[in-house]
Structure formats: C-alpha cells, structure tokens
C-alpha positions in Angstrom: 48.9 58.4 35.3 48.0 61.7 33.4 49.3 62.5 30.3 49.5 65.4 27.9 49.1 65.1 23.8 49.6 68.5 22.2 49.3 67.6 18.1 47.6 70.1 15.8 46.3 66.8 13.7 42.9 66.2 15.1 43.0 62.7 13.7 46.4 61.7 15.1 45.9 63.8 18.6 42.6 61.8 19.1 43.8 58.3 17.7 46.8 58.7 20.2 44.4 59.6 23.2 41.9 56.6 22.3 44.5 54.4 22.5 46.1 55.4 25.6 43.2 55.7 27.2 42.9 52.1 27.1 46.0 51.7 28.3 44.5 52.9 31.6 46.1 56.8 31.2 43.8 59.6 31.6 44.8 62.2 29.1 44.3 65.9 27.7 44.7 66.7 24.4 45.9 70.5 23.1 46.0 71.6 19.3 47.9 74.3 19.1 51.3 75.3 20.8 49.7 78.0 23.1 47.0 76.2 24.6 49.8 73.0 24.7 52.2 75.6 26.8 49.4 77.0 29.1 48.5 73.3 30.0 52.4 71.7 29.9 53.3 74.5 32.6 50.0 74.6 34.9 48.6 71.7 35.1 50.7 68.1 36.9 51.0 65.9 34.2 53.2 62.5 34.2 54.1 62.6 30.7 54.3 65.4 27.4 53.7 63.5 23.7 54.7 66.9 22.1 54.6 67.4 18.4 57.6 69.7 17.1 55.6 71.7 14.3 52.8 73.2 15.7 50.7 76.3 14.8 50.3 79.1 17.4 53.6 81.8 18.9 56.1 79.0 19.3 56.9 75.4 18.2 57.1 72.2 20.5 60.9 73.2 20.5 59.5 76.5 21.8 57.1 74.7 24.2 59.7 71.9 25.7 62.6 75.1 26.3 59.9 77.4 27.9 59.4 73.8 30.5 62.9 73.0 30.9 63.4 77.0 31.7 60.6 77.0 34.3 62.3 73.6 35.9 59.6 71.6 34.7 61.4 68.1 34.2 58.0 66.3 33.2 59.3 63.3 31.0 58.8 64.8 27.1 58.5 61.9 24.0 58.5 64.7 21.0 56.8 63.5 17.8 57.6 64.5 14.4 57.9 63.9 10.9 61.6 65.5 10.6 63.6 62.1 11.0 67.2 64.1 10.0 70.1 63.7 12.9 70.0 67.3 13.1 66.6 67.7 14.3 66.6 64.8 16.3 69.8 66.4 18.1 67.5 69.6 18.4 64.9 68.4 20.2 67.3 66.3 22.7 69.3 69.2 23.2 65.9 71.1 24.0 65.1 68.8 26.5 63.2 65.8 25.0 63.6 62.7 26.8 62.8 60.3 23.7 62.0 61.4 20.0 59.5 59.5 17.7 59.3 60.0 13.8 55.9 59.7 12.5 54.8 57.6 10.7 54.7 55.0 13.9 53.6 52.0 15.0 51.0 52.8 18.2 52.9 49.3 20.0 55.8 51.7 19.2 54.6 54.6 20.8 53.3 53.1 24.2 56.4 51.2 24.8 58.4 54.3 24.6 55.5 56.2 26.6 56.1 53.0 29.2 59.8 53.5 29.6 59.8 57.1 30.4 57.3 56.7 33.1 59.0 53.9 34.7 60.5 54.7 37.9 64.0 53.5 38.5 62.6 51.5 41.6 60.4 50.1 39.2 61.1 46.5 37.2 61.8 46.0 34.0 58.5 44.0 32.9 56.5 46.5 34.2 55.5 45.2 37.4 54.9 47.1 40.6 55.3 45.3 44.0 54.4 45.8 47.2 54.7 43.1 50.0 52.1 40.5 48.9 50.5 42.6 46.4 51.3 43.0 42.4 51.1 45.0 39.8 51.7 44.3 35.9 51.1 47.4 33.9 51.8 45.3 30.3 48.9 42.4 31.3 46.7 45.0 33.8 46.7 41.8 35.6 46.7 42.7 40.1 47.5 39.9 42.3 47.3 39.3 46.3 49.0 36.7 47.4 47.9 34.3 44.8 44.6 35.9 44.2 43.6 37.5 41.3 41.7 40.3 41.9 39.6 41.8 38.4 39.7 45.7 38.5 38.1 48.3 36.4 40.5 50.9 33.9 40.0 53.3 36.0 39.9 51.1 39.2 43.4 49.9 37.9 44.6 53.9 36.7 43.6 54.8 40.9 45.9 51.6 42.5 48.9 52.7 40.0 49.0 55.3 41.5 48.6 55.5 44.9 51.7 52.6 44.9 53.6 54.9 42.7 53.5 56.9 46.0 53.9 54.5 48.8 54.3 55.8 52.2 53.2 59.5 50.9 50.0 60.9 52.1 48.4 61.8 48.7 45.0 64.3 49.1 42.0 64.0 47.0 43.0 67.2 44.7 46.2 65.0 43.8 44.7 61.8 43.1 42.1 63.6 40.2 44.7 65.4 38.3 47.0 61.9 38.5 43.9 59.7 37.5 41.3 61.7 35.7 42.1 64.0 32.4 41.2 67.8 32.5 37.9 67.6 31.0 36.4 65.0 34.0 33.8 66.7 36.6 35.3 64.8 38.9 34.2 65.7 42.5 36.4 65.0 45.7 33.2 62.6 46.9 33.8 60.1 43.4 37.5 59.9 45.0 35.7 58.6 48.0 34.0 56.2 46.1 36.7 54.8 43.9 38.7 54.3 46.9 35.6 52.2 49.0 36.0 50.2 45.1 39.1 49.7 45.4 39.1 48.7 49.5 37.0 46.3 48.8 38.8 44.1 46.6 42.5 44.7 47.6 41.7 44.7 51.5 38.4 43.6 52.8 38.7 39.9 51.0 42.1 39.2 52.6 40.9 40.0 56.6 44.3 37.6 57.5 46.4 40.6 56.1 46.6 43.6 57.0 45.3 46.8 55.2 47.0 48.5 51.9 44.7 51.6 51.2 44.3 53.7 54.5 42.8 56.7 55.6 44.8 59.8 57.0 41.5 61.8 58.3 42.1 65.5 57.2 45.2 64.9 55.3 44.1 61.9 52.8 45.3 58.5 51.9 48.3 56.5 52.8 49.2 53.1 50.5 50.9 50.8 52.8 51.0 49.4 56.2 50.1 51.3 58.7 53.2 51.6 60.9 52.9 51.9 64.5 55.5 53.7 67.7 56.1 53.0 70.7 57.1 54.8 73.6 59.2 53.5 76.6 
C-alpha cells in the first residue's frame, strides 16, 4: 500500500513516515499544501494523512475539496490540532474520511490508517484469505496451509497487494506506485525480481498445490488460480 503524508512539521511528517514504513507501507511525504495537491491528485495513492493548517495557496481543507471535486475518493484521515466540533464537522463535510487531533498516540494513528484501507471483503482482524493461503496485516505473519512462510517488508508490502487485487491482471507500472514511495528508482526488472522472491516461497515449496502468483506474458501478473475453458 502507498500512502501520502502532507505535514509542514518536518519532525512529525518524518516520525509518521518512519513508523509506517515499518508497518510495511511505502510512503511520500509533502510539506507544503501545493506540493501535497500536485502529488494527492497525480500520483495513485491508497491513503491521504492530510494536515488541515498548512503553508502554501490553500489549506488541507483546500487540498481534500480540490480531490473530492476532481472525483478523487482516495480514503483521507485529516490531522490537526483544532479538536472543536465545528472544525471536526468541517473537515468531514470537506470530505475527510476520519479526523485525528494531535497530540496522538502513533498505536492511535495506524489503527485508524488500518480501518480506512480495509476493504469491505476484508475481515475484521486484519486478515486476508485466499484458498489455503493467509494473510494477517496486524502480526505480518503469512501462512500456507499450515506453513509459515518468513517474508521480507517489502516481500510482505508486494503479496498485499497483489491479493488486494485477485483475479485482476496488475502490470509492473501498477505494482511500483502500490508498493514503492515516489522517491524509489525502482526499475520494472526489480518487479521481476521481487516477484521470482516471492514465487519462491508462496509457490515453488508447495509443488502438491497449485500456483498463486502467475504470469500473464505482455499484460503482467495474475494472483490466483489459473482458471482454465473448455470447448465442446
């Protein structure tokens, strides 16, 4: 998942993005509201932590209207020290999806950052499941069967989400800017590479079941069975 601070407070902006970072989450970080706007409504991020006072031409208020008004419905958790009702109606009304007041616990922060990526299809505890194979975001624990099998952050980061998109053909260009951040040189041949990591340790030690991560020559990669048709 790929996520988006924009916070004007070096010290909190980079705290925030050390800490998610070892949550798995590749992330960007943008100080001021224009360079936070140019990135919110280019680039295809999973999740906005958008602080409301910001310097630059607008506010995150600005920021999260200009989104909304381009139909960009990117999940937004909007930080800020203003804790009245009022302001907390304003930002919800502006399209924020959850509101934080700072001063706040970091436990705090990723559960809400958890919720609002969580897919309805999704469980509650934070486990993905596909056939024989598991997922637990909270323990970054995988299982096969009743194998464990020990992945890298970023090893972990690449199988979210290619089971976030079962049964979609997701290319190379679409797996960096879901599992690197924006400042990665991240060429379409280290895709290749996590993918042959990641092959062989969900697939190749289980040879009695068949294959999760699969290849669509020309068009990408495939998580799931490979389903076959017949003709009569």
């Amino acid at each position: 998942m790929r996520l988006l601070i924009v916070e004007d407070d070096h010290k909190i902006a980079n705290a925030i993005k050390k800490g998610l970072e070892r949550q798995s989450y590749a992330v960007d970080v943008a100080y001021d509201s224009d360079e936070g706007l140019s990135m919110a409504t280019i680039e295809p991020y999973d999740l906005v932590i958008l602080d409301r006072m910001l310097p630059g031409s607008t506010d995150g208020i600005g920021i999260l209207k200009t989104m909304r008004e381009s139909s960009i419905h990117t999940p937004v958790l909007l930080l800020t020290a203003k804790d009245r009702v009022l302001d907390r109606a304003e930002g919800l009304n502006a399209g924020a999806d959850d509101y934080l007041a700072k001063p706040f616990a970091f436990v705090e922060l990723i559960a809400r950052v958890r919720a609002l990526l969580r897919r309805p299809k999704d469980l509650a505890d934070d486990k993905v499941t596909y056939k024989d194979l598991s997922l637990d975001r909270d323990t970054f624990s995988v299982y096969r069967e009743s194998t464990r099998i020990e992945l890298t952050a970023k090893e972990f980061a690449l199988l979210e989400y290619l089971m976030s998109q079962t049964g979609r053909i997701v290319t190379k260009d679409q797996i960096i800017q879901h599992v690197w951040d924006y400042d990665a040189d991240i060429l379409p041949n280290t895709v290749e590479v996590y993918i042959g990591y990641l092959r062989n340790k969900v697939d190749r030690p289980f040879k009695a079941l068949p294959n999760l991560i699969n290849t669509r020559r020309g068009f990408g990669y495939l998580f799931g069975e490979k389903t076959t048709t017949t003709t009569s």
